[in-house]
Steps between C-alpha positions, in 0.01 A plus 500: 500500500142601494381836566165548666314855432244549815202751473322462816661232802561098438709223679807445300732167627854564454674161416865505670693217324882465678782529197788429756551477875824655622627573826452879650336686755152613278269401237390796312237442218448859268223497229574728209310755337390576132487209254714233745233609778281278679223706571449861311236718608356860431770767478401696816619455866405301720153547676375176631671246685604138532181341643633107573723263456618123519848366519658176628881388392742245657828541334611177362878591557444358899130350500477722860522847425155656457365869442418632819244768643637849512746447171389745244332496118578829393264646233701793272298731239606589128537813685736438733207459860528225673304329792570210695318182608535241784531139395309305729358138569734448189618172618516245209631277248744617206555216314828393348398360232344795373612762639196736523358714728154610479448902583127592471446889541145751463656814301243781490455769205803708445726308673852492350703193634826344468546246752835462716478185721736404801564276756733448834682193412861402372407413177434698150349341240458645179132506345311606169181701604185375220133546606188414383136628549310280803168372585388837632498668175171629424283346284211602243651843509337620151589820519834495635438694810644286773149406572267143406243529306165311438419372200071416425353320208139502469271197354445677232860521360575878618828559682635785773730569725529686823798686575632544883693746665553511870262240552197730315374454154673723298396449133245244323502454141317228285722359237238320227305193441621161422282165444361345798746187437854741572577497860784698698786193589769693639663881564836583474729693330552337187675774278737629788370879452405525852131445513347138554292370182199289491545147316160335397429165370229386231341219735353362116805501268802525821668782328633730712506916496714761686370870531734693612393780700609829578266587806140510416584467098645169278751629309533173288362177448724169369415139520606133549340223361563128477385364845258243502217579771604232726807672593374760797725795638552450864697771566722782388873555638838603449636146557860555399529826618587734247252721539247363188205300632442167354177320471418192716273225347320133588366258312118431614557176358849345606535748789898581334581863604725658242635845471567798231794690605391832327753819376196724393273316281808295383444113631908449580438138646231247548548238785300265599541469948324175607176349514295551787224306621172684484460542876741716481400875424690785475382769756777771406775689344773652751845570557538289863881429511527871405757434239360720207351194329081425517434164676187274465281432844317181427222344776347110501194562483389148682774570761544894529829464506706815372851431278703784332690455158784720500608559144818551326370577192377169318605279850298465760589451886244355705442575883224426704346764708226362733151366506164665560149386525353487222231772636772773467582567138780738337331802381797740447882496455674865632779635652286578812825639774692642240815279543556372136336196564146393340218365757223322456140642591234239616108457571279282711214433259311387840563788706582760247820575713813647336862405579886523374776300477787729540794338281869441465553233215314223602498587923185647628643780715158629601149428479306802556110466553302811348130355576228441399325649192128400403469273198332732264822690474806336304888541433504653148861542479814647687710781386699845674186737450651769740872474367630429876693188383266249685246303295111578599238289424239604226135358653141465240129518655367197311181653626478878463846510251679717752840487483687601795958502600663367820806713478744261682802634754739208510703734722277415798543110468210479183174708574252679353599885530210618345189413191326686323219463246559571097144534420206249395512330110270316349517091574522498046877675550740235634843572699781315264660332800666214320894477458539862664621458818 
């Protein structure tokens, strides 16, 4: 059983898979503590608490028996607090053939929880409690602070970062030069030490490098070579969810997309998926069946139509989504209402006007208009700048070079709670948008 150590506040899902189903008056689910936990966090008591949740279940013992409003998720702490929550709107599927549940849940800094879950019917059923990080985990967090970062690379070769906190530029730090033909590919965690790394790729010779970064400083450098240059990453993920991100890659000239399931810089499997036909483009890396494994959002670009591969590791599962004019393009992937569930941020290249798709696998729950935004300005990338558990949106000057936050509050529906500007850079430094979301 994995154990989860959380600095600041994430979405963890807690996967409920039934073991038996035997006839009594409760169902009582108990997560341990220590190594057998599910989630382990700070030492100290409990300060925040639970900001949201999601929950549907339909026992499979009777096909009729749902969780109802007003039965209880009780949250316990390591030291012995406890609080209690209201399931509601929980109506939904639990299906037999699986036997999982889906709990999504915002846990806040210091927050100690063991989680007892019950219900009103007249059936137990035994479960094992496992969990696994969701789409809402923050990304481009170099220095481990609960917090995204930005990462710049100027035309000249020289590299920085900004570090946030609370939405404010805490820290910036250049970290070297490197020839003109390396360019930033992806940011993740790559070493599992708790800070995100920056992989590069030689655009000449298709090797690949890793820095891996302890806030504004690399610690270490390794590389990967061996990749012929018409091979392109299109994405970086944790695809078969145990917590390592793999790499993502298309061939410009067959269109096959193929992936590296990664353990550290250690290539466990190579598989290639399908081949896709080259009006097809991937527009995004998510979690949007909020099952702990990244998915791929693809869109026609003839059609607009949207389609979601949900992965299970190596396999793919396609659903399709929706189509859009071809106007509106996908400019951001987030988890913009906090619910464990990626989204998909878009923009009217006529009008300049912003909108979401608020998500739930491939079911647009929401679509939430933001307006309009003159044409000069542009989605750099998205990210948790303020550490509230909502993604923001990160927004260039292609003019002036300002660069400027929409702190999002998906607790209102999805709007813009408040912006503010980072400062002006020079049009030579470049925000390293790509594969960070």
């Amino acid at each position: 059983m994995n154990v989860y150590s959380i600095e600041h506040h994430t979405v963890v899902t807690l996967k409920l898979i039934a073991a038996a189903f035997l006839a009594s008056n409760i169902v009582t689910v108990t997560a341990a503590w220590g190594s057998k936990g599910c989630i382990e966090l700070n030492d100290e008591a409990i300060v925040g608490t639970l900001q949201s949740k999601t929950m549907s279940a339909e026992y499979p013992t009777k096909g009729s028996s749902y969780f109802e409003d007003g039965e209880k998720i009780v949250l316990t702490s390591k030291e012995g607090a406890s609080s209690t929550l209201n399931v509601e709107n929980s109506k939904g599927t639990f299906h037999q053939n699986t036997g999982e549940l889906n709990l999504s849940v915002k846990i806040w800094a210091n927050d100690n929880y063991g989680i007892t879950f019950s219900d009103n019917d007249n059936f137990a059923d035994t479960y094992t409690l496992t969990c696994s990080e969701s789409a809402a985990t923050i990304r481009h967090d170099f220095g481990g602070y609960g917090y995204s970062a930005i990462a710049w690379q100027q035309t000249s070769g020289a590299t920085a970062v900004w570090l946030m906190s609370n939405g404010q530029l805490l820290q910036s730090g250049g970290l070297g030069s490197v020839p003109p033909n390396w360019q930033i590919v992806g940011q993740w965690d790559f070493n599992s030490d708790g800070y995100d790394d920056l992989l590069w790729r030689d655009m000449n010779s298709g090797t690949l490098g890793f820095w891996f970064m302890n806030g504004s400083q690399t610690l270490s450098t390794n590389t990967i070579s061996g990749v012929t240059s018409n091979w392109t990453i299109v994405g970086i993920g944790d695809f078969n969810g145990d917590g390592h991100p793999d790499i993502l890659w298309r061939d410009s000239n067959t269109g096959t997309v193929a992936v590296w399931l990664m353990n550290g810089l250690q290539i466990v499997q190579t598989q290639a998926i399908a081949v896709v036909g080259s009006n097809w483009l991937i527009a995004g890396i998510g979690d949007f069946n909020s099952d702990g494994n990244s998915d791929i959002l693809w869109r026609d670009s003839n059609t607009g139509t949207v389609a979601v591969w949900f992965m299970y590791g190596v396999t793919a599962v396609s659903g399709n989504v929706a189509a859009a004019p071809t106007n509106w393009s996908i400019v951001g992937v987030g988890d913009f209402n906090g619910d464990g569930y990626s989204d998909i941020l878009w923009r009217d290249s006529t009008t300049g006007s912003v909108a979401i798709w608020l998500m739930q696998v491939e079911q647009i729950m929401q679509t939430v208009g933001l307006g309009g935004v003159p044409s000069n300005w542009m989605v750099a990338e998205t990210g948790d700048f303020n550490g509230d558990g909502y993604s923001d949106i990160l927004w260039r000057d292609s003019n002036a070079g300002t660069v400027a936050i929409w702190f999002m509050n998906g607790s209102n529906g999805t709007s813009v709670a408040s912006s503010a500007s980072l400062g002006t850079v020079g049009l030579d430094w470049t925000i390293q948008g790509t594969n960070a979301d």
